[in-house]
C-alpha angles and dihedrals in degrees: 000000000000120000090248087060098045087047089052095039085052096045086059104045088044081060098058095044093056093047096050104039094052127107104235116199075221140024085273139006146194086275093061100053087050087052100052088048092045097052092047088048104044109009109035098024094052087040084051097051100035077060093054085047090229082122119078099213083219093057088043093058102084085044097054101037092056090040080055099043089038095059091043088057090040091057091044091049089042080049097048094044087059108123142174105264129239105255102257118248110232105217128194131250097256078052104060092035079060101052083044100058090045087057097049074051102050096039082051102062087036087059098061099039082060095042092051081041087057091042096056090043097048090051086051087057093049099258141316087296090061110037091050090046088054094053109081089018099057089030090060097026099240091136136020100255120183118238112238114236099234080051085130084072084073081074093060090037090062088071094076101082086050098045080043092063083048101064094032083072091050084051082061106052089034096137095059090071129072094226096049088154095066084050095058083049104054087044099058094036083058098047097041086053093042091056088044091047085056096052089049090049092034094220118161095184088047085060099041089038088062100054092042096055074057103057106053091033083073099037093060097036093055088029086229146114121239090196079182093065104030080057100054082042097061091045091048082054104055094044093051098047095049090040104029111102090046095059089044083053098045094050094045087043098056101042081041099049102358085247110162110269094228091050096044085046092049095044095064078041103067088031092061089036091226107162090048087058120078120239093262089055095053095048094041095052090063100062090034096102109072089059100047084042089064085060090049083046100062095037094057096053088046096048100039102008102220136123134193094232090226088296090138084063090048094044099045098076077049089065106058085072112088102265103236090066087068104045094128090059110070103231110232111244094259123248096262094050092061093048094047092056096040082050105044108012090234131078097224108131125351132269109193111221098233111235100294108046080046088062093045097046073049095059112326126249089352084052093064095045094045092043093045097047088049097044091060098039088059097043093051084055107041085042091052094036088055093037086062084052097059093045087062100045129353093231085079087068088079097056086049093054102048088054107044083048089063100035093061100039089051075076087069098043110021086184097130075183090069108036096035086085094054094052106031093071099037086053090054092052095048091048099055092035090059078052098055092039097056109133108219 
């Protein structure tokens, strides 16, 4: 065995060790989503593809080499954000019914001001038909697609799939409330608008993403396994994932040209060669890219030695702000802009650069070791802030597990650019609703 496949080996088993000799606040945190992820992205998916010998050991060095010095950077920082933790307030039951029934209030209120968010901006688009038409093909540049002027609304739309967890956990305890019928309606609404929302924005991991938050909302919850649905899960998974973007396609192209949704679907189809490629192929190609971005990363500060000193993580609370309010300010070219281009010489469609190519394309190797440090500093603190939450009240389950959901799949991405939009708002939320909820 060569010493590229004994570094990688040991990466992962250093990873489980790690995950499973820990001490958690809960039966899982926001570590140990990062660490499943982390090991599928730069442990599982480069072993899968040095055995299929698609990977020159030579060309996987600088890869390895920064996933390796990243994790060890993200651990220290998880060690270092370690803090004694604020003494939990037990609260009564009265007490947790109360802070239930503000939060059906306050999701509530939430919900309409997206959904009249999501009207305004589907008008804008010229409709549901539209909007929904523009989303695959604007998302994968297949066609020029205008962008609509209240496009900024995009950044209150994208609460639905988190108010959509919350009142999947008052579908839940449904019974517990005497209007359990408005809160079968709420929940549907959220979830039918959620999955629209999807389709517009053509997001596979959006949908998965969904159903997943679901799951293990009501596994935790009812601290028990449904094997039933963990396995359709896992089906529905590996189907999405390799057909996905097809059926995104199919559905855009028909409300866009009226093209038959088979022929649009099979189309893609034959483009990607999807049904030629074996079902490895088609999962591990899809967490193929931070790893190949590491290489993109060093080669661009090599070629043309520059780096973008973290100003993709500073502008991207500037973007949420409609652009032409900032005309006097010139936009940097994002993150994913920049990879696209180092990977495929072309700037068609995006490829996000996963966490540690992110922090090299930053400032190089200090960028890995700075990025990393902080990353899992914040996590630690967000993870044992929220931890103390749950212990208090089990609503507070909903707001962990969107989180942790999105702090261990940045590893995959590592765009601020994109999921600063998924978490801006959420956090906002969360942050006037604990003011509303404090017990005198």
């Amino acid at each position: 065995m060569n010493i590229f496949l004994s570094l990688i080996i040991l990466l992962g088993i250093q990873i489980c060790i790690v995950e499973f000799t820990r001490k958690k606040g809960f039966k899982y945190d926001f570590f140990s989503v990062l660490n499943f992820i982390y090991v599928l992205v730069y442990v599982v998916t480069p072993l899968y593809y040095t055995a299929q010998s698609e990977i020159s050991i030579n060309d996987a060095t600088e890869s390895l080499f920064y996933s390796i010095l990243g994790y060890q950077f993200i651990l220290a920082g998880w060690i270092l954000g370690q803090k004694k933790r604020n003494k939990t307030r037990i609260l009564n039951d009265d007490q947790k019914i109360k802070i239930d029934k503000k939060w059906i209030i306050i999701s509530i209120y939430a919900f309409w001001i997206s959904i009249i968010s999501f009207t305004i901006l589907t008008i804008s688009r010229g409709g549901i038909s539209n909007a929904i038409a523009q989303g695959a093909l604007s998302r994968y540049s297949i066609e020029e697609v205008e962008s609509s002027s209240f496009a900024f609304l995009s950044r209150i739309v994208a609460l639905l799939p988190f108010l959509s967890l919350i009142f999947f956990y008052f579908f839940l305890k449904r019974k517990e409330f005497s209007y359990p019928n408005k809160i079968l309606f709420y929940f549907y609404f959220s979830l039918s608008m959620s999955v629209l929302q999807a389709f517009i924005s053509a997001s596979r991991g959006g949908l998965l993403r969904i159903f997943l938050m679901y799951l293990l909302l009501t596994t935790l919850l009812k601290a028990n396994i449904n094997f039933k649905k963990l396995i359709f899960f896992c089906v529905f998974f590996v189907l999405f994932v390799s057909y996905g973007k097809q059926t995104f396609y199919a559905v855009s192209n028909y409300f866009y040209s009226g093209e038959s949704i088979s022929e649009s679907f099979n189309y893609l189809n034959d483009a990607r060669k999807t049904d030629e490629q074996s079902k490895g192929d088609l999962i591990f190609r899809e967490f193929s890219h931070p790893s190949l971005s590491i290489n993109a990363a060093v080669k661009y500060n090599e070629v043309d030695g520059r780096y973008t000193y973290f100003r993709d993580f500073t502008w991207s609370i500037l973007r949420i702000i409609p652009q032409r309010l900032t005309t006097f300010l010139d936009r940097p070219e994002p993150i994913n802009v920049i990879n696209t281009h180092q990977l495929r010489n072309n700037f068609g469609g995006g490829i996000p650069p996963g966490l540690i190519a992110s922090f090299y394309y930053s400032l190089g190797t200090i960028g890995v070791v700075l990025g990393g440090l902080f990353y899992g500093y914040l996590g630690r603190y967000l993870n044992d802030i929220l931890i103390v939450k749950i212990n208090s009240s089990p609503l507070y389950l909903t707001f962990f597990i969107y989180f942790s959901f999105f702090y261990g799949f940045f590893v995959t991405n590592g765009d601020p650019n994109v999921y600063i939009y998924y978490i801006i708002f959420p956090a906002l939320l969360i942050f006037i609703g604990n003011k509303s909820l404090k017990f005198r």
